[in-house]
N, C-alpha and C positions, 0 to 999 in steps of 0.2 A: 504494500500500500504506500507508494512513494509519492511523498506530498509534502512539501517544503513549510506548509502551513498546519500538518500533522500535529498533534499532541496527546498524549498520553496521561492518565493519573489509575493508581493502582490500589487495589483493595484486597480481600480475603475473597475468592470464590468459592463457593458452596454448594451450588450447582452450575452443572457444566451445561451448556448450549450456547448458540451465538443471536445478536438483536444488533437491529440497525432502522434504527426510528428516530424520531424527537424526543429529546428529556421533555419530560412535564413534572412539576414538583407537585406535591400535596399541598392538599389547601392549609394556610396556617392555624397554628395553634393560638386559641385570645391570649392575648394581652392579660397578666395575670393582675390581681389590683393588690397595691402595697400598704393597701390601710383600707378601711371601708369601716365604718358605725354604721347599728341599727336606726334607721326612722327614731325618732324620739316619740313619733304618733304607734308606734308598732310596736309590740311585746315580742318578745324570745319567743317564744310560744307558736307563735306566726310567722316568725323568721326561720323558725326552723319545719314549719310545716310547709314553706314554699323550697326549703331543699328537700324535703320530703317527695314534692311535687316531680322537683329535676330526676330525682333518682329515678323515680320509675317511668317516667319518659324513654328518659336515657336506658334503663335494664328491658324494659319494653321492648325497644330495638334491637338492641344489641341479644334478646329469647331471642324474638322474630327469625332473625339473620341467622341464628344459631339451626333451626327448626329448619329454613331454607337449604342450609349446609348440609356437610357430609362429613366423616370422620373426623380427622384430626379438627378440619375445620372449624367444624360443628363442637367440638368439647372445646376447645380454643374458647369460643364467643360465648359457652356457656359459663364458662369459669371467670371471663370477664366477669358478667351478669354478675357473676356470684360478690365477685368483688364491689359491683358499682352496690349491691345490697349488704355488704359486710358491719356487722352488727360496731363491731370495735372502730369501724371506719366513722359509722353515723355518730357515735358515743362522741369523740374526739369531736368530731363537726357542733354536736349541741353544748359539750360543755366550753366552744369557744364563742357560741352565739352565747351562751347566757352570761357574758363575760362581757358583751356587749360588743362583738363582731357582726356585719352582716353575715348573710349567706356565703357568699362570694369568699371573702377573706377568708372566714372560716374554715372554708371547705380548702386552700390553698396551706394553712395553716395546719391542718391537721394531716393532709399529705405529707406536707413535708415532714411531720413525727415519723411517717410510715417509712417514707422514702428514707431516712437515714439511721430507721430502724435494718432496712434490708439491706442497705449497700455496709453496714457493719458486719451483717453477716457474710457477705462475699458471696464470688459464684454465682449460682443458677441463681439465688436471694438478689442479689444486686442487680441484673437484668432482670427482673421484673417489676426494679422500678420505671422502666418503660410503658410498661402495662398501667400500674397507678398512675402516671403520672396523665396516660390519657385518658382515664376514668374521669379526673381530676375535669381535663382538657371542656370533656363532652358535659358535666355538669354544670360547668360556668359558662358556657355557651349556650347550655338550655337555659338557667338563670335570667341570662341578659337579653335570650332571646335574639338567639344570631344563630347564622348559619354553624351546623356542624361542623367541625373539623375533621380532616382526613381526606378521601379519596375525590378527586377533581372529574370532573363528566369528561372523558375522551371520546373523541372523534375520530375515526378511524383507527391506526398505532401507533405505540409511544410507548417509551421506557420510563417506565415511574423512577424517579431520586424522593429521597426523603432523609432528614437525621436521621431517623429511627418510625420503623413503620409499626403500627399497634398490630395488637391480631383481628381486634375489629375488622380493622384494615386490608391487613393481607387474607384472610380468612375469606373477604367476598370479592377478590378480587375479579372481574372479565378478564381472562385472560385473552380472550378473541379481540380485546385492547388493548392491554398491557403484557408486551410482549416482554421486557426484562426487568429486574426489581435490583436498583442500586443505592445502599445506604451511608451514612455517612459513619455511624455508629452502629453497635451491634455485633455478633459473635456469632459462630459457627453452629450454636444452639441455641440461638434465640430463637422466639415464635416466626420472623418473619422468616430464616433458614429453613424451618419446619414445615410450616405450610409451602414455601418454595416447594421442597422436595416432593413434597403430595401432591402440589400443582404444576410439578414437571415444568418450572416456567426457569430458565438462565437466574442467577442470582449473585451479585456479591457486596458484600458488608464491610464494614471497616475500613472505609475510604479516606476516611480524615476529612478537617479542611477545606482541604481541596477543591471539594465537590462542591463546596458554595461558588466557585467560582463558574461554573456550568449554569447558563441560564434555560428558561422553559424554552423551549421553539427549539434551541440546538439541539443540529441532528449527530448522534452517536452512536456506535459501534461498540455493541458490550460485548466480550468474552468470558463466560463465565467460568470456564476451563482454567483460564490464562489467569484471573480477575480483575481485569483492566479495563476503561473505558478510554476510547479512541474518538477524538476529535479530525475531524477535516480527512477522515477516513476516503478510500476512493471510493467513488458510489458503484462503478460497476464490479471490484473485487467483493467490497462488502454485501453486496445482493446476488455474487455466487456464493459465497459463503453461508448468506442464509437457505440459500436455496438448497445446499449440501446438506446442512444441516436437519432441515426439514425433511430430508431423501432416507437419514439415517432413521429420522424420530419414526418413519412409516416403517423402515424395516424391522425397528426396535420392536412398533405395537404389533408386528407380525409374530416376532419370536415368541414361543412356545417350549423352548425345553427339552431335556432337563439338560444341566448349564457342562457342556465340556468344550476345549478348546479345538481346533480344526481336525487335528490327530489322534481325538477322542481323550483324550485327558481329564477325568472327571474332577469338576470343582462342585462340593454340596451348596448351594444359594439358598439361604434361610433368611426370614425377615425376622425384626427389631419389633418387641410391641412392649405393649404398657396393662392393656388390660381386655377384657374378654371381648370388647368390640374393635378394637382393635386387633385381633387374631383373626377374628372371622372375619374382617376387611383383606386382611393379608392371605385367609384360605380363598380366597379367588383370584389372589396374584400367581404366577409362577411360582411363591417361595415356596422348596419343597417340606418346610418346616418352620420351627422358631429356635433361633440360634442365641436370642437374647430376651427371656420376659425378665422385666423390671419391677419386682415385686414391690420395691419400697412405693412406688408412686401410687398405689391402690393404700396406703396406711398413712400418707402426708399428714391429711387433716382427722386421722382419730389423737383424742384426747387420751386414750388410752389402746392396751395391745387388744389388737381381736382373739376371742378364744383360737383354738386351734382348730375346730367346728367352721368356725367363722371364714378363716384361712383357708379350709378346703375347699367353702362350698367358693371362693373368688380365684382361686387356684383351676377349680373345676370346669369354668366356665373359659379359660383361655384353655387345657386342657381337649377341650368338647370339640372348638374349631378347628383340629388336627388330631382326633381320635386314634389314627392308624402312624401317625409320624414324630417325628423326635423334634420333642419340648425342650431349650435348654432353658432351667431357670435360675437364675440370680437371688441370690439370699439377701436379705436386708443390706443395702446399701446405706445404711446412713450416716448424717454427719457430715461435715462439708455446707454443700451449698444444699443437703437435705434434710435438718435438722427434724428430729421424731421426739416429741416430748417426752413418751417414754422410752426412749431406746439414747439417747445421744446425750452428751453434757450441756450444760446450759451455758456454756461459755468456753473458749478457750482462745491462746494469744494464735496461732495458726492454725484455724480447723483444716484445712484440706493436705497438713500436716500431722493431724493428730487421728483421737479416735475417733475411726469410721471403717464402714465396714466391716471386714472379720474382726477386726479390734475390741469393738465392742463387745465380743461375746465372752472378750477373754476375764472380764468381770462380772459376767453376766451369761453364760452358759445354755440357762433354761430358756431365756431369749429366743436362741439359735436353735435347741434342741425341738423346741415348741414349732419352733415353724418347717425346720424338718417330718416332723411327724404330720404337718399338713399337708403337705407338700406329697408324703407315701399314701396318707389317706386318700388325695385327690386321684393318683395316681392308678391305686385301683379301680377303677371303670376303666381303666385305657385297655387298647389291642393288646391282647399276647406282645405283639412284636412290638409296640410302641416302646421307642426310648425316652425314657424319662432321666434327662441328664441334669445336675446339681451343683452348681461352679459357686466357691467365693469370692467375694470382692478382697482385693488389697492384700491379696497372700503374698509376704516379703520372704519367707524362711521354710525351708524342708520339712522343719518340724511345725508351723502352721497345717502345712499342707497335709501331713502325715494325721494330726490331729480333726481335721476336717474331713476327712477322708476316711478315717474310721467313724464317726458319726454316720457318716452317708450309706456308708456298707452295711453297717448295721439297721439301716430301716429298708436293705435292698435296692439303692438307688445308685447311679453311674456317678463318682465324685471327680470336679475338676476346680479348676481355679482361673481365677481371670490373671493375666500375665500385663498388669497397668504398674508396677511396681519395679523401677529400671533394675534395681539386686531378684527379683524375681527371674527376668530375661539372663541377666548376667548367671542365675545360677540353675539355670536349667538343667540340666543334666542334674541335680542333688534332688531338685523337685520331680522332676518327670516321675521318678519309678514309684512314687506312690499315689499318681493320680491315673484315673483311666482316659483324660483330655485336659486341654486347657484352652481357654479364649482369651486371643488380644486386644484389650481394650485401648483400643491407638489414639482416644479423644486424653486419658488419664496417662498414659506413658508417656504421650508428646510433654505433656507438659511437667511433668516429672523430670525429664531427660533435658528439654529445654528450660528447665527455671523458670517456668513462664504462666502465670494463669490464661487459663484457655480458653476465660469469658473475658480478657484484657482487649479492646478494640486495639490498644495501644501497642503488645505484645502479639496481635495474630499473624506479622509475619515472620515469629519464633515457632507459633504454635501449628502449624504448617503439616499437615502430616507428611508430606513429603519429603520433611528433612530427613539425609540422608543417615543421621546418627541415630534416627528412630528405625529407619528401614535394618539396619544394621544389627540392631537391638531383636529386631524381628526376624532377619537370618537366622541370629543362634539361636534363639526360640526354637526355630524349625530342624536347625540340625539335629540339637536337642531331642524334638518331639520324632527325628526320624532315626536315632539312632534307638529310642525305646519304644520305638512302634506306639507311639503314644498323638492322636489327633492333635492337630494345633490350626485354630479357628481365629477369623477377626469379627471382632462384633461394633466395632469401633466405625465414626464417622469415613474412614479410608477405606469402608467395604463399599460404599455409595459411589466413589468414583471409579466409572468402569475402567478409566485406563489405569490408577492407582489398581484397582484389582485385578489388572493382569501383570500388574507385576508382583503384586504380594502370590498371587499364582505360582511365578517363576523363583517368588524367594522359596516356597515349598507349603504354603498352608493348602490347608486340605479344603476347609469350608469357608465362606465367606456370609458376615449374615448384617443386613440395612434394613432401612424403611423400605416394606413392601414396595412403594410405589419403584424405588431405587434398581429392582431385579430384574429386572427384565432388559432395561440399557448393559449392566454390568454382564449378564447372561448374553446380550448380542454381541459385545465386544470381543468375549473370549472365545466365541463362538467364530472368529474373523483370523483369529492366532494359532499357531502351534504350541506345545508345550516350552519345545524350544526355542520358538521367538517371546515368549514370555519369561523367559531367563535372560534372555539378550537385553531383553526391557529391563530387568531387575539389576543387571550387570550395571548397564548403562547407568542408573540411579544412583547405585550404590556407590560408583565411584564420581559423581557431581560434588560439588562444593555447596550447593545448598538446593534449597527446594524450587527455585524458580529454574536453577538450569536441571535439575533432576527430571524433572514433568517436560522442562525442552528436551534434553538429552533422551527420554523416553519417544514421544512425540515424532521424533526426526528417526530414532529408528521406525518405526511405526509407518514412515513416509518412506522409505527404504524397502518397507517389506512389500509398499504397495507400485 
């Protein structure tokens, strides 16, 4: 694309595809108010029965749009809702009006408690003050009685820019208009990446800056591959390019399965889920399984532990929508950016250093055993042949592993560990002979390996999975897992990209397991490779200096082969 008036600014891509349209920004956020009194004619009373008012306008919509949706979508905008009606939310709002604040103030005031209630706690906690804050947005615009904020009416295509886009937001978006989603803020797990993924639409975050300098009407060339957006791009290469693209995405929705590379090399494709509708969305994708359920996210908001009854019968139900195929399921992850009132500390100086995960149980035993025993109760109703496999989080030492492991064995269940703990990789071979698999989790290694928090806008081109000290980490893993005849699986954001997965291919994992919607591109790709043009790709990587020329250094083999 040679063009002297060319320019470049670069971000985190999240999903890969290419767009070449006008940026259009979202419509702004109000104007927040730095002081506001009650009427002196008006009671507290009445002041807070007109936020009363806003909220269910505002939660109204934001059901509506939920009920309109679909999966991820659709639980997205209900959990808003939940939020814009949050009992502790409203509490904080009235005891700032009876204090003698309007509405308005009030309600910006008590956000902000919340807001730096969660960015205290880090991680997944700190990006969702995103979410508050456009709770916040939507209420005082109903208030004052002005337009919504958020998504602008397109006319034909256009690549949305936003700081940071709500899940209201991304959750309805047209994509028959909004052809790429580029932010200025935001993480590779935040809602807006999420719904990306489910809406198969280009996407990339953590632009910085920069992106203010990109006005509405320019026309741009986004790479979501690459994560780069392209100013003064050429218009005829950039409309072969989308056209190319568009040629794969028809081959992609043709693929069908089950996932091996050109020379028949079988790779297992498992999807990512969270809870029992989300499984049965995934059993009508290609995944031939689930390679990651996420038990913690089903216990977030209990106040207390569900019996072990309890556990089975929510175990049973993600369980039910792959009856005859292999479950892998994750034990309590908590801690970090998942705090569980009963299961986690109520403070510490670095949580996504401290206790979480298998950790916890090491004071706390019945915890862990309890939810094993749900976990085997569910299990009976499955096929004869169904696998029922059992991995922990945050396993660093031989004797964790040995100690979980026996647990597992003794209720009859297949025991492994997740490999996000860089002394875990490094000491594979000590861990392998007492598990029957293990899975990589590449979102928690990267940033363990890179120093780097993985919901940092600031740090995401550390937390990159492409870095080649991560892939590297992921080799011995696998030598590891091949010399003890022992599986070794990624369940991590780097299963989602198909070209990243044909090299983790070639570094030697056996399964690969993403958001459902993710399988089917990853399954076309490797479906286009030999076994051993996916080593030549992993070669190529592994010896790059960092993750931008690695995914080039891939990429250009890739164009070699063809």
């Amino acid at each position: 694309m040679e063009n002297t008036l060319q320019s470049t600014v670069k971000g985190t891509g999240v999903v890969a595809g290419v767009a070449y349209a006008e940026a259009v920004w979202v419509r702004p956020r109000p104007d927040l108010p730095t002081e506001g009194s009650i009427d002196q004619e008006a009671s507290s009373e009445a002041e807070y029965d007109r936020f009363l008012e806003a909220v269910d306008v505002v939660a109204s919509r934001l059901e509506n749009r939920a009920a309109a949706a679909e999966g991820q979508a659709s639980e997205v905008l209900t959990a808003t809702a939940g939020m814009v009606k949050d009992r502790g939310w409203h509490k904080a709002v009235r005891k700032n009006i009876r204090s003698g604040k309007n509405a308005e103030f009030a309600t910006v005031g008590a956000t902000d408690k919340f807001v730096t209630m969660f960015e205290a706690a880090g991680g997944v906690m700190a990006e969702r003050t995103t979410d508050l804050k456009d709770v916040r947005d939507r209420v005082i615009a109903q208030l004052r009685g002005e337009q919504e904020p958020g998504l602008p009416m397109v006319e034909g295509q256009a690549v949305l820019f936003a700081d940071d886009l709500a899940p209201a937001d991304t959750a309805t978006l047209d994509t028959a208009h909004i052809r790429a989603l580029v932010t200025e803020l935001g993480g590779p797990t935040s809602h807006t990446a999420i719904i990306a993924r489910q809406l198969d639409i280009p996407c990339i975050v953590a632009v910085g800056n920069k992106l203010r300098e990109i006005e509405s009407g320019t026309l741009v060339f986004v790479d979501g591959a690459l994560g780069t957006v392209t100013l003064g791009a050429d218009e005829e290469e950039s409309t072969k390019a989308v056209a190319e693209y568009r040629e794969r995405a028809a081959r992609v929705a043709e693929w069908t399965g089950p996932a091996q590379t050109k020379d028949g090399h079988r790779v297992q494709l498992l999807a990512n889920v969270a809870d029992g509708n989300a499984a049965r969305i995934a059993s009508d994708s290609q995944a031939e399984g689930i390679g990651l359920y996420r038990t913690e996210l089903s216990f977030l908001s209990a106040s207390e532990e569900p019996s072990v009854d309890e556990q089975a019968k929510i175990y049973r139900k993600v369980f039910n929508a792959y009856p005859d195929s292999k479950v892998v399921v994750r034990t309590l992850d908590a801690g970090s950016d998942k705090p569980i009132s009963y299961a986690t500390l109520s403070s510490e100086e670095n949580p996504a250093l401290g206790v979480r995960g298998l950790r916890i149980a090491r004071d706390n035993e019945s915890l862990l055993t309890r939810q094993l025993d749900a976990i085997a109760q569910a299990a009976e109703s499955r096929g004869d042949d169904a696998e029922t496999w059992v991995m922990a989080p945050m396993v660093a030492t031989s004797k964790e592993a040995q100690w979980f492991a026996e647990l597992c064995r003794e209720r009859g269940l297949t025991a492994g560990a997740m490999i996000e703990v860089p002394a875990a990789a490094l000491m594979a071979d000590k861990i392998m002979p007492h598990l029957d698999f293990v899975s990589i989790g590449t979102n928690d290694l990267t940033q363990y390996t890179m120093a780097a928090d993985r919901l940092s806008p600031q740090l995401a081109y550390l937390t990159d999975p492409w870095q080649p000290a991560v892939l590297r980490l992921i080799q011995h893993t696998c030598i590891a897992g091949h010399e003890y005849n022992v599986p070794v699986g990624v369940c991590g954001e780097a299963a989602a990209d198909p070209l990243l997965a044909c090299v983790l291919t070639g570094l030697g994992v056996n399964s690969l397991s993403a958001a459902s919607t993710a399988v089917a591109g990853v399954g076309a790709q490797l479906a286009e490779l030999t076994f051993d043009q996916c080593q030549q790709l992993a070669d190529a990587a592994l010896n790059s200096e960092g993750p931008s020329a690695a995914r080039a250094a891939a990429m250009e083999q890739i164009e070699k082969f063809n």
